[in-house]
C-alpha positions in Angstrom: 5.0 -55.7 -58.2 3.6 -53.5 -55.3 5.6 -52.6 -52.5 3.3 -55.0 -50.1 4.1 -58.4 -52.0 7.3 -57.4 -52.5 8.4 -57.5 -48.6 6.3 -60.9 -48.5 8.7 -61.7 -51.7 11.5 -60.6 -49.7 10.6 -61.9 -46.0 10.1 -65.6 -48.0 13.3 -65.7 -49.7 15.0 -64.8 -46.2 12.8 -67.8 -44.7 14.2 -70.0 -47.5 18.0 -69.3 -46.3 17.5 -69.9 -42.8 14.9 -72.9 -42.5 17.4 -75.7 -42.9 20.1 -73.6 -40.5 20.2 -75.7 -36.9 18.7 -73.5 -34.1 22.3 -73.9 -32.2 24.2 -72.7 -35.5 21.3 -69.8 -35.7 21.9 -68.7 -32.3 25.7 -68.7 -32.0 26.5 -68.3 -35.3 30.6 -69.8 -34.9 31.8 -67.2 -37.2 30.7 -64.7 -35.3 32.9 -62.8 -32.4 31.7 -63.2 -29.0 31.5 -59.2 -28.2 29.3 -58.6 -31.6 27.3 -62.0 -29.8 27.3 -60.1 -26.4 26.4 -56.4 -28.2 23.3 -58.0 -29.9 21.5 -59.7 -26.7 22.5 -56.1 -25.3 20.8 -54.3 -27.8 17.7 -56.8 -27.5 17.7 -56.2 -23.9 17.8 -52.3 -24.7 14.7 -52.4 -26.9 12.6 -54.8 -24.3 12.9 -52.6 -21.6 12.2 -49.2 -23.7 8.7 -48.1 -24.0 7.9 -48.8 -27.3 5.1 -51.0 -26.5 3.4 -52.5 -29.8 7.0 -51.9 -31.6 9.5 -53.8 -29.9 10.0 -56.9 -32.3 10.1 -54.8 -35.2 12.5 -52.3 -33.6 14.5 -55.2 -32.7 14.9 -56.7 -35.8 15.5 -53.2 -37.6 18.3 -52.1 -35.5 19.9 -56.1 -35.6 20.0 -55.5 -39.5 21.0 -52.3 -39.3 24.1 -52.6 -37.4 24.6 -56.3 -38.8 23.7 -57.8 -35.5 22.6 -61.7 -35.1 18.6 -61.4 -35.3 17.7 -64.1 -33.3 19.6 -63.3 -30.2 18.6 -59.5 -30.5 15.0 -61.1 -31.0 15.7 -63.0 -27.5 16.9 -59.9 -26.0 14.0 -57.7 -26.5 11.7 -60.7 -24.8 12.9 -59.3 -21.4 10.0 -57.8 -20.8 7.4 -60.2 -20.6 4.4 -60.8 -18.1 6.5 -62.3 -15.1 9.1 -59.5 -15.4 7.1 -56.1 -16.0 5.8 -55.4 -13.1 9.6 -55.3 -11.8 11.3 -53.2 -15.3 7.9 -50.8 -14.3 9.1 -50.2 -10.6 12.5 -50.2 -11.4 11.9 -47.7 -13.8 9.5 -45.4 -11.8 11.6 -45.6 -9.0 14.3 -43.7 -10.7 12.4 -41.9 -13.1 10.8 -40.2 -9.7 14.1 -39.9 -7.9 15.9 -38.0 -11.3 12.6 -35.9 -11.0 12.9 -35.1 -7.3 9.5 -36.2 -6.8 7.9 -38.2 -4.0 7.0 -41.9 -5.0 3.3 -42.0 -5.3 3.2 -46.0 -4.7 5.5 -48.0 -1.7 6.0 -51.5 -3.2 5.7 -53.3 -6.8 1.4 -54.5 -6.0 0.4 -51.2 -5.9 1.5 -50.8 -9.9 -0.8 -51.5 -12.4 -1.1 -49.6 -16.1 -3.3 -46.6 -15.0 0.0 -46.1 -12.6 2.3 -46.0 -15.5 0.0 -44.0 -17.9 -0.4 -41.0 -14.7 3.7 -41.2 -14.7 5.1 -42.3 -18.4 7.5 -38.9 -18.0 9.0 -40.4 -14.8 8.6 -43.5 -16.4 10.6 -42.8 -19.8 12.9 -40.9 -17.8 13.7 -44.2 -15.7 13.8 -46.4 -18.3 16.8 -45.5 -20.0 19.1 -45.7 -17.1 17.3 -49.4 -16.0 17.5 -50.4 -20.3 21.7 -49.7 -20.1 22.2 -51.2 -17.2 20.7 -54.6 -17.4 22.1 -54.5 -21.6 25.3 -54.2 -20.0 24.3 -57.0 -17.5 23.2 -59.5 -20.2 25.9 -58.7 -22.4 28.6 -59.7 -20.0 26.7 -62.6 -18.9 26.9 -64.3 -22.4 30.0 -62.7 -23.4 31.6 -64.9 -20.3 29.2 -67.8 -20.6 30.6 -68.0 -24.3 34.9 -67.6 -23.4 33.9 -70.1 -20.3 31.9 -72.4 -22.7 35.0 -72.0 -25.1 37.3 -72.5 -22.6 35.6 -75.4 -21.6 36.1 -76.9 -25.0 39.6 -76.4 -25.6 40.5 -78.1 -22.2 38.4 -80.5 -22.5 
């Protein structure tokens, strides 16, 4: 068997285990703790916000099953940084890629951005990226961490 049909092999018998799993019982798995729920949309968040453009999902789910993460919310993590929401991460991210760099900003406000912008500054860019990748993890982990005690709270009072 060559390497090649053996990840389809292996990627179908995975599919056979989860396709009759609810998406709510996918998603917040109840045996799972709420902090390792919490680290995995952080993690997600991490690698959508990173500049690993054209890698992202598979980053995503290689760290989730390296670290025995749940998939799907790491998955929804690393979809931060779609259409709506780049040009924001990008400015964000320059801004304090240029400040770290004691450089002027080259641009006032988020219009002026475009690609060509980030390709002329990926340094200031990279640089930026990291600091703006931890923070909002740390955001969107405490958001569901406390959405999930409140939501549990919620059902024990109720």
């Amino acid at each position: 068997m060559s390497k090649k049909s053996s990840f389809f092999h292996w990627v179908q018998l995975q599919w056979e285990k989860v396709k009759n799993i609810p998406l709510k019982e996918l998603l917040l798995s109840p045996g799972e703790p709420i902090w390792k729920k919490g680290l995995a949309m952080g993690l997600g968040v991490v690698i959508g916000i990173l500049p690993l453009w054209g890698f992202q999902t598979m980053s995503a789910i290689a760290l989730a099953q390296v670290f025995r993460l749940n998939k799907p919310l790491v998955l929804i993590g690393s979809y931060i940084n779609f259409t709506p929401l780049f040009p924001w991460i990008l400015y964000q991210s320059l801004q304090i890629g240029f400040h770290f760099q004691n450089l002027p900003m080259p641009f006032q406000s988020v219009e002026e951005i475009n690609l060509e912008v980030a390709k002329q500054s990926f340094g200031a860019y990279l640089i930026g990226a990291i600091p703006i990748a931890l923070i909002w993890a740390f955001a969107a982990s405490a958001c569901i961490i406390l959405g999930l005690y409140i939501n549990r709270w919620r059902q024990e009072i109720f």
